[in-house]
Each structure stands twice: as structure tokens, then as C-alpha cells.
VEXDO-844496 format. One record per atom (N, C-alpha, C): residue number from 1; chain; atom name; x, y, z. Coordinates in Angstrom, 3 decimals, decimal comma. Example, Ala and Ser with C-alpha at 12.3 -4.5 7.8 and 13.67 -1.06 7.14 Angstrom:
BEGIN
[1 'A' 'N' [13,190 -5,690 7,800]],
[1 'A' 'CA' [12,300 -4,500 7,800]],
[1 'A' 'C' [13,200 -3,300 7,800]],
[2 'A' 'N' [12,850 -2,250 7,080]],
[2 'A' 'CA' [13,670 -1,060 7,140]],
[2 'A' 'C' [12,900 0,030 7,870]],
This chain:
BEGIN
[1 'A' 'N' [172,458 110,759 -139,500]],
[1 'A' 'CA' [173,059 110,773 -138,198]],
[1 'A' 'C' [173,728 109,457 -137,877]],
[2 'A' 'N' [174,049 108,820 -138,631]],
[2 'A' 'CA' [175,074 107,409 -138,607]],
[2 'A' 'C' [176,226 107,959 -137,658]],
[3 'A' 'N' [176,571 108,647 -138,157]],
[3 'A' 'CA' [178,231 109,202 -137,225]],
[3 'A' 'C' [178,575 110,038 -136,217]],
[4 'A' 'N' [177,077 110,321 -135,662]],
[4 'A' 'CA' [177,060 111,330 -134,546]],
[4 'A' 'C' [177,241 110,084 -133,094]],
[5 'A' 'N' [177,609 110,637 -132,322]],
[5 'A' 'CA' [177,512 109,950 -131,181]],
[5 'A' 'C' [177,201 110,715 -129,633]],
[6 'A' 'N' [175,992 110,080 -129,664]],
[6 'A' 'CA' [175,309 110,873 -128,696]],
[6 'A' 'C' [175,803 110,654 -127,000]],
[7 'A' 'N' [175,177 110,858 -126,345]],
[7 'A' 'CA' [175,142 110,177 -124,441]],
[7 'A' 'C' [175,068 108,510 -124,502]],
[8 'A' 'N' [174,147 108,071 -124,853]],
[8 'A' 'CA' [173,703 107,079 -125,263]],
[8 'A' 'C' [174,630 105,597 -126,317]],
[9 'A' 'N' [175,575 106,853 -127,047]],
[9 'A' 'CA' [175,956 105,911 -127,872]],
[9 'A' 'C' [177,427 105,244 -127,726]],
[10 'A' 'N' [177,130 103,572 -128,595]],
[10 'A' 'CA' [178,348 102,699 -128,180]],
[10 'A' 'C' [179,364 102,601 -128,925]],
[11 'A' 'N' [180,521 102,861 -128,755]],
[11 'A' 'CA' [181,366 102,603 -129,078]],
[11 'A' 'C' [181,202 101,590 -129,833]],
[12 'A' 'N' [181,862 100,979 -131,402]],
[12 'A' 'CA' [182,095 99,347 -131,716]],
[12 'A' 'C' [183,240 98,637 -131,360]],
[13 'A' 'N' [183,709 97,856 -131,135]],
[13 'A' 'CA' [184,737 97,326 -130,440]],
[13 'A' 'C' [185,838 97,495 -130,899]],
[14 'A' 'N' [186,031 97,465 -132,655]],
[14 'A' 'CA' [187,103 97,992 -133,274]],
[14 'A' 'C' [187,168 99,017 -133,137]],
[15 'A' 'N' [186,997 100,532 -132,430]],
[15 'A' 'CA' [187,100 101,963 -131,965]],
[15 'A' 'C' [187,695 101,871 -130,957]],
[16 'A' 'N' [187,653 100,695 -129,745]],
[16 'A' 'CA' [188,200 101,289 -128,566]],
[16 'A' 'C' [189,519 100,709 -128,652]],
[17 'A' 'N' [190,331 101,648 -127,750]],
[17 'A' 'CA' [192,013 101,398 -128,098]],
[17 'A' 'C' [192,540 100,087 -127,118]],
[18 'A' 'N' [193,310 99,373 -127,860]],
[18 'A' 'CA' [193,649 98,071 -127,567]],
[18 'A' 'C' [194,826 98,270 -126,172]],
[19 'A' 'N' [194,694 97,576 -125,035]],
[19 'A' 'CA' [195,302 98,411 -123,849]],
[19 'A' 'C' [194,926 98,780 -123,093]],
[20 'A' 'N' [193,716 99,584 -122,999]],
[20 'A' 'CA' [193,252 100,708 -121,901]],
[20 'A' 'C' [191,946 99,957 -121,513]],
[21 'A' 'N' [191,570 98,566 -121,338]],
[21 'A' 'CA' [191,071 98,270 -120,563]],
[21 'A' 'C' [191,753 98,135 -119,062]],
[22 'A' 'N' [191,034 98,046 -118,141]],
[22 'A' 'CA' [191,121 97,456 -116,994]],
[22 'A' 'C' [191,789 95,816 -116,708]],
[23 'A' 'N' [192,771 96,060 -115,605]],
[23 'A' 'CA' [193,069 94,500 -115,590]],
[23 'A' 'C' [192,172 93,678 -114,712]],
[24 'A' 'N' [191,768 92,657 -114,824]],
[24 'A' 'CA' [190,726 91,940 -113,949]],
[24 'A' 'C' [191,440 92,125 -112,433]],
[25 'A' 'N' [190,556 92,500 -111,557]],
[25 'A' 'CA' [190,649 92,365 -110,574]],
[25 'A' 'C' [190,591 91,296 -109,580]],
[26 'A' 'N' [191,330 90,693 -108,891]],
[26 'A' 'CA' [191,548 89,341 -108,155]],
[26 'A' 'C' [190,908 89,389 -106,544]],
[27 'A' 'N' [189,236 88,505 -106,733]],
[27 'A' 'CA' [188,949 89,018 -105,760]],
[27 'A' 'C' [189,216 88,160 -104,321]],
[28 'A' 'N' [190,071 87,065 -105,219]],
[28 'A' 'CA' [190,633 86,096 -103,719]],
[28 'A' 'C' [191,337 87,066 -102,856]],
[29 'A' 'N' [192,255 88,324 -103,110]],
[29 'A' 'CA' [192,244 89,438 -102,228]],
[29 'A' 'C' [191,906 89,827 -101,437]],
[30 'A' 'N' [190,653 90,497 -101,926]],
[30 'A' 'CA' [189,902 91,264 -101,526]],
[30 'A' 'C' [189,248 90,210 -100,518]],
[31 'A' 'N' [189,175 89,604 -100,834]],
[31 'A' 'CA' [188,070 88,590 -99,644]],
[31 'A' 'C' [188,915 88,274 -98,532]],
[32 'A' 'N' [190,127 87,941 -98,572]],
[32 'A' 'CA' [190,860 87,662 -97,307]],
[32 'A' 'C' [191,237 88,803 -96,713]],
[33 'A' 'N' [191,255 89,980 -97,255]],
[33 'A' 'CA' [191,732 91,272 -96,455]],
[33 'A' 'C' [189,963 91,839 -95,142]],
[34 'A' 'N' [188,852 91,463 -96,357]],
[34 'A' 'CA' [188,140 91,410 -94,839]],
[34 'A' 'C' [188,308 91,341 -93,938]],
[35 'A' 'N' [188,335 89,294 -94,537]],
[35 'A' 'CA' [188,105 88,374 -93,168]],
[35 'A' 'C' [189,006 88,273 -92,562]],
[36 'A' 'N' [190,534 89,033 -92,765]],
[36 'A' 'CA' [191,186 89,593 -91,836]],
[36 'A' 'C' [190,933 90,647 -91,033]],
[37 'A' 'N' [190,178 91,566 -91,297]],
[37 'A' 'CA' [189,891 93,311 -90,646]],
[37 'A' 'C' [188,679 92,829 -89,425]],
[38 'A' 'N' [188,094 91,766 -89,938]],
[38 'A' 'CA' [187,092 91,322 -88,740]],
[38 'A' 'C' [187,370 90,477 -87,538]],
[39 'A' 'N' [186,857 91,227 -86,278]],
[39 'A' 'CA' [187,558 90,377 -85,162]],
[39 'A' 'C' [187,037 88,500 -85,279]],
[40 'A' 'N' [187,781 87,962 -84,553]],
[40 'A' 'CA' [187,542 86,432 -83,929]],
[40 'A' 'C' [186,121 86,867 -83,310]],
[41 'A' 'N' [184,881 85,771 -83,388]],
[41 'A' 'CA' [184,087 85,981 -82,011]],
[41 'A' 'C' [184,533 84,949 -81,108]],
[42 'A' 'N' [184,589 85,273 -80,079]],
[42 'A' 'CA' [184,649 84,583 -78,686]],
[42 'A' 'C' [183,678 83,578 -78,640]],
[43 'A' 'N' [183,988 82,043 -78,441]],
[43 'A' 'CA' [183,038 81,458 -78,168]],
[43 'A' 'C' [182,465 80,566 -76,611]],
[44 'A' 'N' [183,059 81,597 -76,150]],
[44 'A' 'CA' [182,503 81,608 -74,461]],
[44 'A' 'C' [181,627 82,637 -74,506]],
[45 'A' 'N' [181,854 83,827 -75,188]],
[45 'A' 'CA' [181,117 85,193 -75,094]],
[45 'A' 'C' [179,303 84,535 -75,093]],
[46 'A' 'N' [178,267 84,917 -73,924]],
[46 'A' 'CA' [177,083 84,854 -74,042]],
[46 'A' 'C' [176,169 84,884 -75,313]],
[47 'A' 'N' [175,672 84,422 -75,719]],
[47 'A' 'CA' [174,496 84,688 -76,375]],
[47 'A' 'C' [173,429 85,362 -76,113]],
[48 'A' 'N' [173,138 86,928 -77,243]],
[48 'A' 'CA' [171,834 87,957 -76,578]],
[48 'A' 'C' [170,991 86,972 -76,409]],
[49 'A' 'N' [170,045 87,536 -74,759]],
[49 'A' 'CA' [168,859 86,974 -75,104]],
[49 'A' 'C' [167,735 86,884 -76,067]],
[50 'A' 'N' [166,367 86,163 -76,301]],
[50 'A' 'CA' [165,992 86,516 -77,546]],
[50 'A' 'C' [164,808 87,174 -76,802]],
[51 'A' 'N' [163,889 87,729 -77,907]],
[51 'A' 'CA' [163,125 89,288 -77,446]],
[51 'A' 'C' [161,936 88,024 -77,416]],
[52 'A' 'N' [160,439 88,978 -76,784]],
[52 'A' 'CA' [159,161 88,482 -76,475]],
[52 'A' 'C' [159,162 87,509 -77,496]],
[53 'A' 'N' [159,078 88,415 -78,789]],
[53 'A' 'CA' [158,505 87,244 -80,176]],
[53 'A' 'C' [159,407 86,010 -80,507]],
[54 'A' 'N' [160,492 85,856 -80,008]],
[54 'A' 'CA' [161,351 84,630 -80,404]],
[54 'A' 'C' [160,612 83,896 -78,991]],
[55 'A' 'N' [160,562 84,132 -78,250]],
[55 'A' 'CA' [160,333 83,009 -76,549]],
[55 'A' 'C' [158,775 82,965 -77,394]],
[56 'A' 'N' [157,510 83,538 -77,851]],
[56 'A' 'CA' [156,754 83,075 -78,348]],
[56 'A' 'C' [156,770 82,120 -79,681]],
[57 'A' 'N' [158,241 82,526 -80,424]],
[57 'A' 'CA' [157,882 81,612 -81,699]],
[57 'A' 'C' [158,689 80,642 -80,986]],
[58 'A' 'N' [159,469 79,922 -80,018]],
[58 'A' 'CA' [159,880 78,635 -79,515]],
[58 'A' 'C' [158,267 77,443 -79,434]],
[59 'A' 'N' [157,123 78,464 -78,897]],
[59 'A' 'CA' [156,804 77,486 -78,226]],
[59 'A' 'C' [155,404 77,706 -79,499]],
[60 'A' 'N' [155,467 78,771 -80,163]],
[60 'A' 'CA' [154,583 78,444 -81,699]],
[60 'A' 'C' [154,701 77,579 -82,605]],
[61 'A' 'N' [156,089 77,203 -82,849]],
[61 'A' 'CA' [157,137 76,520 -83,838]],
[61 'A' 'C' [156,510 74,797 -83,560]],
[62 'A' 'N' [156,344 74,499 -82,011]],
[62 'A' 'CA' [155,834 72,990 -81,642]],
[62 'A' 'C' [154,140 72,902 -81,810]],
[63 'A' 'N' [153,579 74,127 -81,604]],
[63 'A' 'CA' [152,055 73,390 -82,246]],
[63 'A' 'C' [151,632 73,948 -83,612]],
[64 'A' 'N' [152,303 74,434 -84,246]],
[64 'A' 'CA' [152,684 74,109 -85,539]],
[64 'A' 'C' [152,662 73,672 -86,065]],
[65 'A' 'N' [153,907 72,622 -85,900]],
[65 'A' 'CA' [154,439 71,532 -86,494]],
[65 'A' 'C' [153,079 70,408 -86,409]],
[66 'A' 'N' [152,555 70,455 -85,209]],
[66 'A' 'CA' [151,839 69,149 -84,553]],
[66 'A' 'C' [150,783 69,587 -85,617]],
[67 'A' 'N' [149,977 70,566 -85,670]],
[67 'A' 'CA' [148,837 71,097 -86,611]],
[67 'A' 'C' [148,699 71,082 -87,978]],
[68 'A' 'N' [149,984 71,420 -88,184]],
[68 'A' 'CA' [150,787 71,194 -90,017]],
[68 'A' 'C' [151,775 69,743 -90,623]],
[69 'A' 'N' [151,708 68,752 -89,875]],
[69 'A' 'CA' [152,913 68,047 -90,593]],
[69 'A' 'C' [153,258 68,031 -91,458]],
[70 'A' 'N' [153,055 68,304 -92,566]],
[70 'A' 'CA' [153,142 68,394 -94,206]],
[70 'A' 'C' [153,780 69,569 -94,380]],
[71 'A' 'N' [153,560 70,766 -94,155]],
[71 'A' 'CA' [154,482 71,981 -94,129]],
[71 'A' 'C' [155,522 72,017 -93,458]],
[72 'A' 'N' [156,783 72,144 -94,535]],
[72 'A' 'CA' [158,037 71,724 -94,418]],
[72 'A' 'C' [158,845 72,909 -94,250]],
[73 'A' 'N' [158,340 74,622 -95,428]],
[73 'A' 'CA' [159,065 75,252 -95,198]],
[73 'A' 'C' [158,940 76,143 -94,375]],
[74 'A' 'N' [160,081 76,921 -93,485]],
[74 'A' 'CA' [160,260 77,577 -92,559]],
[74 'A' 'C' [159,430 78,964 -92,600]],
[75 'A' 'N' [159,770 79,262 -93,709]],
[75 'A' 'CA' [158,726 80,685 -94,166]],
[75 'A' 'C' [157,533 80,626 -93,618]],
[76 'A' 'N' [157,019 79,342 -93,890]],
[76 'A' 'CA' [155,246 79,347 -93,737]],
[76 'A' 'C' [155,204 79,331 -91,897]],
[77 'A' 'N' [155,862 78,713 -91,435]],
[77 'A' 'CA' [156,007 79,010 -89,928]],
[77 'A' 'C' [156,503 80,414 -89,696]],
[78 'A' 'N' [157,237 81,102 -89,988]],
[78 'A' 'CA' [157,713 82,377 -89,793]],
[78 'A' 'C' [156,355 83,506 -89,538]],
[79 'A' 'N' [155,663 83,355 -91,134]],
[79 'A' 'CA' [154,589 83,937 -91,538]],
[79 'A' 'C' [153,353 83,754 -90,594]],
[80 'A' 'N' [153,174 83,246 -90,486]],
[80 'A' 'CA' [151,797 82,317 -89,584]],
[80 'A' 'C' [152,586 82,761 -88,163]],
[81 'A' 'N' [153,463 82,548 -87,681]],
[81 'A' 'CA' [153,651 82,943 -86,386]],
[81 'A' 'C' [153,743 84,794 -85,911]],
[82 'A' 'N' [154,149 85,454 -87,185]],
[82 'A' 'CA' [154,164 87,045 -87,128]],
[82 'A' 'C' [152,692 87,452 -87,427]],
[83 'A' 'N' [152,103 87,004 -88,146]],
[83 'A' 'CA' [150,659 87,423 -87,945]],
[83 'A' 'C' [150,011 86,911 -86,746]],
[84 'A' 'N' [150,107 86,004 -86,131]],
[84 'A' 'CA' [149,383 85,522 -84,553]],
[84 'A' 'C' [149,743 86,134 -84,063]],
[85 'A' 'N' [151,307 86,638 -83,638]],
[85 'A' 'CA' [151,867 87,772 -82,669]],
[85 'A' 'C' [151,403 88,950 -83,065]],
[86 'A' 'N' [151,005 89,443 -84,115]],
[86 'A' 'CA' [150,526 90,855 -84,231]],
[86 'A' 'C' [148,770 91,157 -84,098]],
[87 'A' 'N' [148,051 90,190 -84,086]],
[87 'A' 'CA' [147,001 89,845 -83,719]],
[87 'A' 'C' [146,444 89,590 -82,440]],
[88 'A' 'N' [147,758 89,463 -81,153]],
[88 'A' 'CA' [147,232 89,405 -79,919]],
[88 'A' 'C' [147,273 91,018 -79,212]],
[89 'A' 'N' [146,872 90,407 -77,961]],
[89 'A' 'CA' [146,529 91,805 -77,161]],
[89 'A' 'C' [147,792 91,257 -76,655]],
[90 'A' 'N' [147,901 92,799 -75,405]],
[90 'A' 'CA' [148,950 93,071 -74,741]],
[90 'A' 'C' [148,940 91,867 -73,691]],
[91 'A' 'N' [147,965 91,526 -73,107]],
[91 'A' 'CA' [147,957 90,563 -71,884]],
[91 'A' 'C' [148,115 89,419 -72,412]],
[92 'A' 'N' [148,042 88,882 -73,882]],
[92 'A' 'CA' [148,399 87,674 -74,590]],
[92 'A' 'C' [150,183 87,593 -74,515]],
[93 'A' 'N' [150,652 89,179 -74,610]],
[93 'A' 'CA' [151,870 88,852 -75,152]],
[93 'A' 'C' [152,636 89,401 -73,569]],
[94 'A' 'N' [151,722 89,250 -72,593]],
[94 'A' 'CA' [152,281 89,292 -71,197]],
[94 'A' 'C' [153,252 88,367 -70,932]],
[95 'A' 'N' [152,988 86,622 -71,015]],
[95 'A' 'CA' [154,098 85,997 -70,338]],
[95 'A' 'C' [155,007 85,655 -70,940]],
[96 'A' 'N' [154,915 86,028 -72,283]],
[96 'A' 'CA' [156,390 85,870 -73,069]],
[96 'A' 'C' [157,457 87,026 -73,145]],
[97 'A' 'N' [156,848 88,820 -72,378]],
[97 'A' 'CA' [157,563 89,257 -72,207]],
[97 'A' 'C' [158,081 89,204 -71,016]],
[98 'A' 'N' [158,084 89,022 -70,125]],
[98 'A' 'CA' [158,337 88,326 -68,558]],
[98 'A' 'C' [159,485 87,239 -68,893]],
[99 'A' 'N' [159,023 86,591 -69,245]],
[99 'A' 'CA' [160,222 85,117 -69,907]],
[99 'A' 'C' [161,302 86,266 -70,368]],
[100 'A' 'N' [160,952 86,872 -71,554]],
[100 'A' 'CA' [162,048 87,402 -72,313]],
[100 'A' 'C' [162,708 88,078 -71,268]],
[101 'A' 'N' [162,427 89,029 -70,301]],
[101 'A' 'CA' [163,047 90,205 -69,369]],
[101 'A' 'C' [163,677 89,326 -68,305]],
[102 'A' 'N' [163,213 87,809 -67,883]],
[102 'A' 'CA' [164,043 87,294 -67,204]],
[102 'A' 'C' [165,252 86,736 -67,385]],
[103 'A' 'N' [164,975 86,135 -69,304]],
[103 'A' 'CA' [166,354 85,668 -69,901]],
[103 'A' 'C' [167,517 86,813 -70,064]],
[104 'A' 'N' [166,515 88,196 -70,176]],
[104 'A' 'CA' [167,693 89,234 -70,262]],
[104 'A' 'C' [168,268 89,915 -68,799]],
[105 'A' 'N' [167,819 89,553 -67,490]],
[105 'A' 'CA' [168,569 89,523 -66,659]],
[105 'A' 'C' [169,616 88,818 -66,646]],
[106 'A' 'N' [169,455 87,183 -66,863]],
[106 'A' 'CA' [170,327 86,363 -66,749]],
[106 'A' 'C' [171,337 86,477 -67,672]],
[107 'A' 'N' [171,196 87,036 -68,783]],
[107 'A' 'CA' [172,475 87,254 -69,753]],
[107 'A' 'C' [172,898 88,402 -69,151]],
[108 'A' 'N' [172,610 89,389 -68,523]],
[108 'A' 'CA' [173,437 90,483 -68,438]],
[108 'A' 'C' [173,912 90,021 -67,055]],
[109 'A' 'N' [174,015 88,937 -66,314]],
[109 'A' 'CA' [174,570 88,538 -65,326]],
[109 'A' 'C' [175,648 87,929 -65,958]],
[110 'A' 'N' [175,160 86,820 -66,854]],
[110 'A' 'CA' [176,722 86,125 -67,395]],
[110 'A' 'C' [177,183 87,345 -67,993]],
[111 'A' 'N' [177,056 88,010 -68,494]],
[111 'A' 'CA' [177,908 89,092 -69,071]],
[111 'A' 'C' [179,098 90,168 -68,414]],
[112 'A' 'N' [178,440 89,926 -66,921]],
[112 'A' 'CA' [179,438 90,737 -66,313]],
[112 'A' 'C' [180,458 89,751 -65,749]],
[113 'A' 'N' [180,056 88,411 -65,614]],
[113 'A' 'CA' [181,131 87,789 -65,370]],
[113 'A' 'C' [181,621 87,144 -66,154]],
[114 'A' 'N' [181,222 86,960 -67,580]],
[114 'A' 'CA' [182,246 87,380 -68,427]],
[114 'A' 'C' [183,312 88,487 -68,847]],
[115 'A' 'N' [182,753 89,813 -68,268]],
[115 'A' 'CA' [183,544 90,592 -68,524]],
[115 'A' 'C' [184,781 90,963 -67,848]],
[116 'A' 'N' [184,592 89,975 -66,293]],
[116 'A' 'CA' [185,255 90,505 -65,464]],
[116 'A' 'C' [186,482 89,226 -65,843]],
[117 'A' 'N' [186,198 88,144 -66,515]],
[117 'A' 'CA' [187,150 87,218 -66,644]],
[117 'A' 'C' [187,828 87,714 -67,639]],
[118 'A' 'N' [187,266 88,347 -68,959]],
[118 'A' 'CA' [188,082 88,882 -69,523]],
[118 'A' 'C' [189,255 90,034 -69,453]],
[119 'A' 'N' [188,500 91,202 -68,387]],
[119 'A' 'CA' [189,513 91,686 -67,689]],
[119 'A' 'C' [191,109 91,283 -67,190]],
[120 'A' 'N' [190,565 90,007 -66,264]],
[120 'A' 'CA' [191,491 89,492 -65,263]],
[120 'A' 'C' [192,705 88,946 -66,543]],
[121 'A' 'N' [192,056 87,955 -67,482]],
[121 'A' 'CA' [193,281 87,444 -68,224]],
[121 'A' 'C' [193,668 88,436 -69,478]],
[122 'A' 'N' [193,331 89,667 -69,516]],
[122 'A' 'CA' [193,748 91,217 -70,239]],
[122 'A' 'C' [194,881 91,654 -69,102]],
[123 'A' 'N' [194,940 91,394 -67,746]],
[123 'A' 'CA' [195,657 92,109 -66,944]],
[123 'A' 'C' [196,836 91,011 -66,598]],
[124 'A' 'N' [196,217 89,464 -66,648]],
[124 'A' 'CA' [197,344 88,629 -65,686]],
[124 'A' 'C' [197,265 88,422 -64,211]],
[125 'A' 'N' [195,998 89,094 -63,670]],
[125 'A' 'CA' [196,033 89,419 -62,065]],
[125 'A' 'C' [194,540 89,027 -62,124]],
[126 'A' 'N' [194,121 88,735 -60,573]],
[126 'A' 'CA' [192,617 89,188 -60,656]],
[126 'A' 'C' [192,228 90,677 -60,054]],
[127 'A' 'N' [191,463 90,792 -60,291]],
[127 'A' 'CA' [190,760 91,824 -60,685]],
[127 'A' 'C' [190,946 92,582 -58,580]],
[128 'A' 'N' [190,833 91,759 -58,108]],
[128 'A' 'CA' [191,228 92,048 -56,490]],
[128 'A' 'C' [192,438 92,529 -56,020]],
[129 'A' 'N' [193,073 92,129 -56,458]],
[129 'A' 'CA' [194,851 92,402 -56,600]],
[129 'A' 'C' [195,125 93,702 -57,088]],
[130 'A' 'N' [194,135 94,134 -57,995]],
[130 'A' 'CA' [194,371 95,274 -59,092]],
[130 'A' 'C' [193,816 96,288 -58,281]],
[131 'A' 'N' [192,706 96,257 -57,468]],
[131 'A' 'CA' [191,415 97,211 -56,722]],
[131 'A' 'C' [192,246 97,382 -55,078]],
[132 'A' 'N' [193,347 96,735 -54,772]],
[132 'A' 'CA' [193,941 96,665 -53,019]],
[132 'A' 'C' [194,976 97,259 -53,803]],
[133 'A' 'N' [195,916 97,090 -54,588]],
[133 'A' 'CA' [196,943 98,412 -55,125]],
[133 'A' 'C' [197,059 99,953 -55,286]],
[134 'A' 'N' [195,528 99,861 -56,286]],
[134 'A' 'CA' [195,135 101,168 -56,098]],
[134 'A' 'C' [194,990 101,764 -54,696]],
[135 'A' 'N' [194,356 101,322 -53,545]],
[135 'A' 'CA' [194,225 101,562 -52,854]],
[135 'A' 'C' [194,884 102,130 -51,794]],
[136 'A' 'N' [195,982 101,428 -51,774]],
[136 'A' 'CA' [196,600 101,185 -51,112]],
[136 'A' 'C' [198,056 102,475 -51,408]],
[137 'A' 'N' [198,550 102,426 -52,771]],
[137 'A' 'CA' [199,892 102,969 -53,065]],
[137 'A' 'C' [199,295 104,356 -53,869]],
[138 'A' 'N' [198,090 104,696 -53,835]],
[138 'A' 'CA' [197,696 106,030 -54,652]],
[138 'A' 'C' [198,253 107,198 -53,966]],
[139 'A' 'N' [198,201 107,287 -52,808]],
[139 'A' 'CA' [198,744 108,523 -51,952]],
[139 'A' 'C' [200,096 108,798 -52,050]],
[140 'A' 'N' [200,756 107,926 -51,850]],
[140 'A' 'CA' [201,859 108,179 -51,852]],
[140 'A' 'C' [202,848 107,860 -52,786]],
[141 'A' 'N' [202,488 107,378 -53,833]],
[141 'A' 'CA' [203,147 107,467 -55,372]],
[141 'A' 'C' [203,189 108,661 -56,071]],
[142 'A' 'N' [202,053 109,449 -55,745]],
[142 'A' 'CA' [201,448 110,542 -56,189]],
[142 'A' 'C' [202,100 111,655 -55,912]],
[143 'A' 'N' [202,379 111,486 -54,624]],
[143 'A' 'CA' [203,636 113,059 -54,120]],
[143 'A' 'C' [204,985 112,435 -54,461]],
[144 'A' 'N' [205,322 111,485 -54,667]],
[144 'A' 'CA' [206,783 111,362 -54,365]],
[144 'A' 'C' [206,930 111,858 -56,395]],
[145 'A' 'N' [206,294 111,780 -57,238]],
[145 'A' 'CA' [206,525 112,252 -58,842]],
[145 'A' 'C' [206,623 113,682 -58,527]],
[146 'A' 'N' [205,328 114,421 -57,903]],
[146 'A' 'CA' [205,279 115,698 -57,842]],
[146 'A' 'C' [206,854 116,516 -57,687]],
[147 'A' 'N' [207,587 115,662 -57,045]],
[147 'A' 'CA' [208,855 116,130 -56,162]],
[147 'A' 'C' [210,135 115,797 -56,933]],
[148 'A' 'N' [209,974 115,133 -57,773]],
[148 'A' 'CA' [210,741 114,904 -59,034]],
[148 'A' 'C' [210,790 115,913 -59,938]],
């Protein structure tokens, strides 16, 4: 069975036809056509707030450090802080969700007035100007097309 060639079997290099490879593909291309397809982020745009377990690992991360000086890598803080958080009760992990639900009020406050600034310079107007127009010219813009 020297000359059978199964699923399995390879070609030798002098068999395959000279040509019908593939041309290398250039992936400096491909990489800028991404990081073109992906928007800009905004760097006024808010930052999410962070959830219970981040407002607990802020203030895990400092007695930590104070307890460990010698432990340098981040992992071992990561680790050690997800097992303490999964080890408390609910009333342990009471005032860090409170913290967290207050930071996420306050971002969804900047958020709307971020959104509303983004509006205004999407339109050129503020946003007041835009809300007394409507108001104002809806009635009667409205019949005078009909009559056209």
C-alpha cells in the first residue's frame, strides 16, 4: 500500500503543481479596514458605573496591599478578593451595593446630559428652539400640504 492514498494522506511536495498555491495574504489590510469600520469613542462620553464587586475591590485592593507587601501580581489580588466577595452574606455586601446604585444614578444623570448636548450640536440649535417650533407651527403646516 505505498501508493494508495488515503483521507489522511500527504501529498510530497514534488506532486503538488507549481502555481496553485495561494498568494500570501497582506494583513496590514485587513487590519486597517477594521479599525476603520469601528466608531471613534467619545472622550467626554461618561464612564459605566462600576458594579457592587468593583466599589468592594477599590477598597479590598488597599488592605491588601497593606497585609501583602511582597505580592506584586494583580492576579493574586483579583483571586483573594473574588473569593472574600463570594464568601460574604448579603448584609456584608449591603453597602457596596448602595455605593454602586448611587454611582449608577449619577452616571445615568451625566448621561442624559450628555445626551442632550449631543443632540443640540447633531441639530445646531438647542434643544428649546427645536421643542417651541414644533409647537408652535404643527397645526398649521399640516393643513396648508394637505391642500397642495
Amino acid at each position: 500500500m505505498t501508493g494508495a492514498r488515503g483521507k489522511g494522506a500527504v501529498k510530497p511536495a514534488e506532486d503538488r503543481k507549481v502555481g496553485k498555491r495561494k498568494a500570501p495574504v497582506d494583513r496590514s489590510s485587513i487590519r486597517k479596514a477594521k479599525r476603520e469600520k469601528k466608531a471613534k469613542k467619545d472622550p467626554n462620553k461618561p464612564k459605566r458605573p462600576p458594579s457592587a464587586f468593583f466599589v468592594f475591590l477599590e477598597e479590598f485592593r488597599t488592605t491588601f496591599k497593606k497585609e501583602n507587601p511582597n505580592v506584586k501580581a494583580v492576579s493574586a489580588v483579583g483571586k483573594a478578593a473574588g473569593e472574600m466577595w463570594k464568601s460574604m452574606s448579603e448584609e456584608e455586601k449591603g453597602p457596596y451595593e448602595v455605593k454602586a446604585q448611587k454611582r449608577k444614578v449619577e452616571y445615568e444623570n451625566q448621561m442624559k446630559d450628555y445626551n442632550k448636548k449631543q443632540e443640540i450640536s447633531a441639530n445646531g440649535r438647542d434643544a428649546e428652539e427645536v421643542n417651541d417650533e414644533e409647537n408652535e407651527g404643527s397645526g398649521e403646516e399640516e393643513e396648508d400640504e394637505d391642500e397642495d
